[in-house]
N, C-alpha and C positions, 0 to 999 in steps of 0.2 A: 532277183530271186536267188536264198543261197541253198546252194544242194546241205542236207541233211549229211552228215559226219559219215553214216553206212554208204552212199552214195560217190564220195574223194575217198575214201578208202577204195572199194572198189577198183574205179579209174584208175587212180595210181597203181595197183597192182597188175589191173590188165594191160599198161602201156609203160607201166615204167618211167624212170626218170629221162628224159630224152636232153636237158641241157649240159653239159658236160662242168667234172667241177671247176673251179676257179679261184679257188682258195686251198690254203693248207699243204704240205708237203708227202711224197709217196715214195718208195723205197723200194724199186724194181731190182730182180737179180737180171742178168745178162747183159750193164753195160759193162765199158771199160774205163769209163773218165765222169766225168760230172756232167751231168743235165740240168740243164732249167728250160722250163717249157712256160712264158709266159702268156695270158690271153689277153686281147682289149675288151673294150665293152659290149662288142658284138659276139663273143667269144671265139675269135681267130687266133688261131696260136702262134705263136713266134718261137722260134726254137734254137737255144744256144747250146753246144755242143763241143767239146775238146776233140771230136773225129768225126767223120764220114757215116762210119758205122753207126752210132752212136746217135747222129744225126739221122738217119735212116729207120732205126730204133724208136727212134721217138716221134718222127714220123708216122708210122704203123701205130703206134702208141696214141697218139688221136685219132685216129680214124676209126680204132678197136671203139 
């Protein structure tokens, strides 16, 4: 059965996107050095970082 177009509108608005994305590049202010956050196909992030900080950063930054 497919829900009717007013129906996935709905849904989507009351719950939101809940997968996180996994494509395309984001341009955060507050690091110090370059980040790459990449995910696999379950969407678990791996996180490469030039600091601690940074690494920490981006940390917080998927969980957000």
């Amino acid at each position: 059965m497919r829900w009717p177009g007013f129906y996935k509108a709905l849904f989507r608005l009351s719950f939101g996107r809940r997968l996180p994305k996994t494509r395309g590049q984001l341009t955060v202010d507050g690091l110090q050095g370059r980040v790459r956050i990449r995910r696999d196909a379950f969407g678990v992030p791996y996180i490469d970082a030039e600091g601690d900080v940074d690494a920490w950063f981006a940390v917080g930054f998927c969980q957000a």
